[in-house]
C-alpha positions, 0 to 999 in steps of 0.5 A: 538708910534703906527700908523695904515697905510691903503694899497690899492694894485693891482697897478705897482710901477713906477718912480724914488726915491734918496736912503738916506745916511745909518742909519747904516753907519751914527751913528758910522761916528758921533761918529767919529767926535769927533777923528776930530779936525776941521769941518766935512760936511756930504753929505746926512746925513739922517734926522731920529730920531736916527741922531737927538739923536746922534746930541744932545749927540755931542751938551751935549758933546761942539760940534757944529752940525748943518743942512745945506741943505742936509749936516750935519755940525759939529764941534767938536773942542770945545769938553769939556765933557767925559759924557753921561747923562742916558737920552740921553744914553737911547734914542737909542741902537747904543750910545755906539758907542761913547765909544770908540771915546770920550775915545780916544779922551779925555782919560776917558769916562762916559756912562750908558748902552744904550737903545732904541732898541724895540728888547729887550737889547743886551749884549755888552761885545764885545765892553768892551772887545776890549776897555779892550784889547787896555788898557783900564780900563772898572768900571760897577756899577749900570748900568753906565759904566767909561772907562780910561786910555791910549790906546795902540795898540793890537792885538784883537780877536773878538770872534763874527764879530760884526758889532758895536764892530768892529766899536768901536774898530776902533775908540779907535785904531785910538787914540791909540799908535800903530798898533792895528788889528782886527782879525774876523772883521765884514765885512759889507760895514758900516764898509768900510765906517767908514775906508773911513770917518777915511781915509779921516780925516787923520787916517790910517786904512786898512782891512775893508771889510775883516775879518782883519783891521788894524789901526796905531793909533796916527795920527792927524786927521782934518775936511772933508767933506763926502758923506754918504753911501747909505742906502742898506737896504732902497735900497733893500726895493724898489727893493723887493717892484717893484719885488712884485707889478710889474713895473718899478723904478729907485734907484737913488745913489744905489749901486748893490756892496752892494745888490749882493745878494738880486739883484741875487735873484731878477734875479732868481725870473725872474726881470731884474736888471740893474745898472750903475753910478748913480743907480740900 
């Protein structure tokens, strides 16, 4: 769908905006529900349309999901299917995130490849391997993809550090009989925050961050409630947009730990960037 947007420039930026919970973070922590065997509550859930899809495909599954507020109830309790129909595999790139969850969780899994990115199609060998490296067994045929099998810890390699491969792995090793590590693992904060949300459901994970997670798999994991990270790249929009126009803004729920490096450009560029608690 197209959209003409008409700007009329030449005026300061001034006042104060809350930054979102992360698309980016939000999508795997999702799929990550359905390792929690109880009700999770996700503080400041985006409502975007790529969350409205991950919501239809946890409902297709059993799950409950449901809006409250600014939270995202959903309980995955009476989770009851292994597969994902083509229609909703194809509404957004990121489903294959739940690969590796309902795998682990059910013990076999049924996804097409996965659509909706207007980037064009992006290979994701990495995620099959890492499913194939902890033991499971991976059948491609005209275009669907049938995964089973008894996941065991492992010692993966990832031969790129990405960011959705490194999350899928994380989510199978959590169900897996085992120690699994993660050697050259994305490093982005998304992939912290997804440690956090598995932490806080009982999960035993450690290293995210750095280029080396581990987890010990076989644990019981239970609801929680959670905050959403914030979105860094909303939050970097508005800094470069107040650096550009000129003026004065508040980013509420900003965190300058996730924005190092756009901050200090915008420093050497001549801007006075502040932080404390509650934002930058």
């Amino acid at each position: 769908m197209s959209q003409l947007l008409s700007v009329r420039g030449g005026r300061r930026l001034e006042g104060e905006v809350t930054i979102q919970g992360a698309k980016n973070s939000v999508l795997p922590i999702l799929a990550a529900t359905l390792l929690a065997r109880g009700q999770v509550a996700l503080l400041g859930c985006p409502r975007l349309r790529d969350v409205d899809a991950s919501i239809r495909i946890l409902r297709h599954l059993g799950c409950d999901a449901h809006w409250e507020a600014d939270a995202l109830a959903v309980d995955t309790t009476a989770l009851r299917r292994c597969e994902i129909s083509d229609v909703l595999m194809r509404e957004m790139r990121s489903s294959v995130i739940f690969l590796g969850a309902i795998l682990g969780r059910m013990g076999r899994a049924e996804l097409c490849a996965p659509g909706g990115c207007e980037l064009g199609p992006r290979p994701i060998d990495l995620h099959l391997g890492a499913i194939r490296g902890l033991g499971g067994r991976i059948t491609e045929d005209g275009g669907g993809l049938r995964a089973e099998g008894a996941l065991r810890g492992a010692d993966l390699v990832l031969s790129l550090p990405s960011v959705g491969a490194t999350e899928n792995a994380m989510l199978a090793a959590v169900c897996a009989a085992g120690t699994t590590t993660i050697t050259n693992a994305a490093r982005e904060p998304e992939v912290v925050d997804l440690q956090n949300f598995l932490n806080a459901c009982g999960a035993r994970v450690s290293g995210a961050g750095s280029s080396a997670v581990s987890i010990e798999g076989g644990q019981d994991l239970h609801g929680c409630t959670y905050r959403v990270m914030p979105d860094r790249i909303a939050a970097a929009t508005y800094l470069c947009a107040a650096a550009s126009a000129g003026g004065d803004i508040y980013l509420r729920g900003a965190e300058e730990g996730h924005l190092s490096t756009v901050t200090a450009a915008l420093r050497e560029a001549g801007c006075t960037v502040t932080a404390d608690s509650g934002g930058i």
